[in-house]
Structures are given as structure tokens and as C-alpha cells.
C-alpha positions as CSV (number, residue, x, y, z in Angstrom):
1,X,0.0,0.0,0.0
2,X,1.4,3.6,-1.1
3,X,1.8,5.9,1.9
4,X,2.5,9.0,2.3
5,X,5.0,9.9,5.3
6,X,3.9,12.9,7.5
7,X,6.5,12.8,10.4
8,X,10.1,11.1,10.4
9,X,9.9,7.3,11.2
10,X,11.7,3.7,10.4
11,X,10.3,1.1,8.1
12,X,11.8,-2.2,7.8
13,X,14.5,-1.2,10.2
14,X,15.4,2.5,7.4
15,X,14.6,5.5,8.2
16,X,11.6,7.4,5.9
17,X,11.4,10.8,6.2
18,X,8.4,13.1,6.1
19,X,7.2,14.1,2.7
20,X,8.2,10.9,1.3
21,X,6.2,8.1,-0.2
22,X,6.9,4.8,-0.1
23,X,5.3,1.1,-0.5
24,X,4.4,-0.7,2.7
25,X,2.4,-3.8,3.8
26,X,-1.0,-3.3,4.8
27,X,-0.6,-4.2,8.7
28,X,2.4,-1.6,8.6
29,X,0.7,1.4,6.5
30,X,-2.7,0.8,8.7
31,X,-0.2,0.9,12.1
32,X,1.1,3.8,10.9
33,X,-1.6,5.6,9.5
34,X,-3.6,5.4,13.3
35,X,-0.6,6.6,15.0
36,X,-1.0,9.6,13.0
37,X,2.9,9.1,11.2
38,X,1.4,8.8,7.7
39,X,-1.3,8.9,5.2
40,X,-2.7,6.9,2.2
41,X,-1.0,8.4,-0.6
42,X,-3.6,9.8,-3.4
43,X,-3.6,7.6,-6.2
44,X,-2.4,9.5,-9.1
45,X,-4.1,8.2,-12.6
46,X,-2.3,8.7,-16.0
47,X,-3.8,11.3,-17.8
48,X,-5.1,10.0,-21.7
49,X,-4.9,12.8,-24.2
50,X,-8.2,12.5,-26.1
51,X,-7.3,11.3,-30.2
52,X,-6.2,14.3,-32.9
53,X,-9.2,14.6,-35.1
54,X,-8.4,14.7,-38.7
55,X,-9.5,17.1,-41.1
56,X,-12.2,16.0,-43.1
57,X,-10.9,14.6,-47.0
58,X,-11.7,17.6,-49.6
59,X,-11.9,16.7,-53.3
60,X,-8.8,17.7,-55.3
61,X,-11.2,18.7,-58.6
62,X,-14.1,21.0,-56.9
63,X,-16.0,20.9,-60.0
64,X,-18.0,17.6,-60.2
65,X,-20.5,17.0,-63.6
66,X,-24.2,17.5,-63.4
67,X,-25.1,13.7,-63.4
68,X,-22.4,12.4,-60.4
């Protein structure tokens, strides 16, 4: 689980330092989170550009006969 650290602490025996984010089993990031040491992290989604619309085919010869 992605946490976000909110004051200095160890995990895994290392230090983590606030303003950090790091991975963390759920049993950890839940202990930590109700001491008040960290925070789910927001979960960041990839932004998808929307497709480049084409321009729309125009006839080389503008001038078409009557009967077409």
C-alpha cells in the first residue's frame, strides 16, 4: 500500500522521512496511519490525451458534372 509519510519514522528497520512516499504492507501502513505518522498516498491516474481529429478529405477537382 502507497503511503504517504507525515512525520520522520523507520520502516523495515530504514529511516523514511516526512514528505516521502513509499510502499508498505498493509498491517504496517494501517499501524502507521492510526498513529498519526502517515497517510494513504492519493492515487495519481495517468492522464489520456483525447485522439487528434483529422480534417475532413476535400476533393482535389471542386468541380463535379451534373449527373455524379
Amino acid at each position: 500500500m502507497r503511503i504517504e509519510i507525515l512525520r520522520d519514522t523507520s520502516i523495515y528497520g530504514k529511516p523514511v522521512y516526512a514528505g516521502s512516499t513509499v510502499d508498505a504492507t498493509g498491517s504496517d501502513a494501517h499501524y502507521l496511519i492510526n498513529i498519526g505518522k502517515a497517510k494513504a498516498a492519493p492515487v495519481e491516474t495517468p492522464k489520456v490525451e483525447a485522439p487528434v481529429k483529422r480534417k475532413p478529405r476535400t476533393k482535389t477537382n471542386g468541380n463535379l458534372p451534373a449527373n455524379a
